[in-house]
C-alpha positions, 0 to 999 in steps of 0.5 A: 233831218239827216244833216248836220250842219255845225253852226258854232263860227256863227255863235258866240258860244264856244264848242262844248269840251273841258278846255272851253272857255266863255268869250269876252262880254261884246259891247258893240252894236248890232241888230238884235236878231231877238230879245226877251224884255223882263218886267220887274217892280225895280228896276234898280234891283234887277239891274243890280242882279243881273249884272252883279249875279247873272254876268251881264252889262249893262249897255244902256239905261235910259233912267226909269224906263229901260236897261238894256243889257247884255252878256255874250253877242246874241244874249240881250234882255231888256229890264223895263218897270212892271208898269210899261208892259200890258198888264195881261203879257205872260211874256214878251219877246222881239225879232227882227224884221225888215221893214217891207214885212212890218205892214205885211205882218200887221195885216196878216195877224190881225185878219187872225185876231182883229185888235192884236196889234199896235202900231206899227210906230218909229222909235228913238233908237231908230227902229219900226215897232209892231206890237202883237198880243198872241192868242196866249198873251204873249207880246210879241214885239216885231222890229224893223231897223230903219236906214242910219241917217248920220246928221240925225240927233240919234246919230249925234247921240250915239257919237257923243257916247262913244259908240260912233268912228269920227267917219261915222256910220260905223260902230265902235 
């Protein structure tokens, strides 16, 4: 590559030097370009580590089945029980996609593999999972948002915690 194309007004990361300082822990919502979930055998302990040890927040819980948490924007990780994932997964990741790829990636990665694949299936927070078992174990998790609808009980949910203006589709 002979270019270079400076990319930092893009990134939470500051530009390295010894006068940088960290940016301020972002506690918005957005579409998570991706993420890393981490098994862990209590849930408890590891949000307690990662939040007291590692610096993050936690943004949300859902009380024995995930805590989703963050640190800079871009920095997510998803601690689930160690039950929830397949038992085989070395690791499991998720990126983003749009919808009209989800089928198109179903197909294409199970024409490779016949039986990778799991879904694809609507979630409560209003995306469209496919879930992938790479030929090295990973779970990959490919996630489609789905339009907002705003007189949805997940739309109501997201107001009632905060997270919503009172015109509503936008976040705090």
């Amino acid at each position: 590559m002979t270019d270079y194309y400076p990319a930092f007004e893009i990134s939470p990361v500051p530009p390295p030097g010894p006068d940088a300082t960290p940016p301020e822990i972002y506690r918005g919502i957005y579409g998570m370009p991706m993420f890393v979930t981490v098994p862990t055998p209590d849930l408890t302990e590891s949000v307690n580590f990662w939040t007291q040890g590692l610096g993050f927040v936690d943004l949300f819980t859902v009380p024995g089945q995930v805590t989703h948490v963050r640190r800079w924007a871009f920095q997510d990780a998803l601690l689930v029980p160690v039950d929830a994932l397949p038992a085989l997964a070395t690791v499991s990741i998720g990126f983003s996609c749009v919808l009209s790829q989800v089928d198109e990636i179903a197909r294409a990665c199970t024409a490779l593999v016949p039986g990778c694949t799991t879904g694809p299936r609507k979630t409560p927070w209003n995306t469209v999972e496919l879930e992938v078992i790479t030929p090295e174990n990973a779970r990959v998790i490919m996630t489609a948002a789905r339009p907002f609808d705003p007189d949805s009980a997940e739309a109501r949910h997201l107001e009632e915690n905060g997270y919503l203006l009172p015109q509503g589709g936008e976040t705090a």
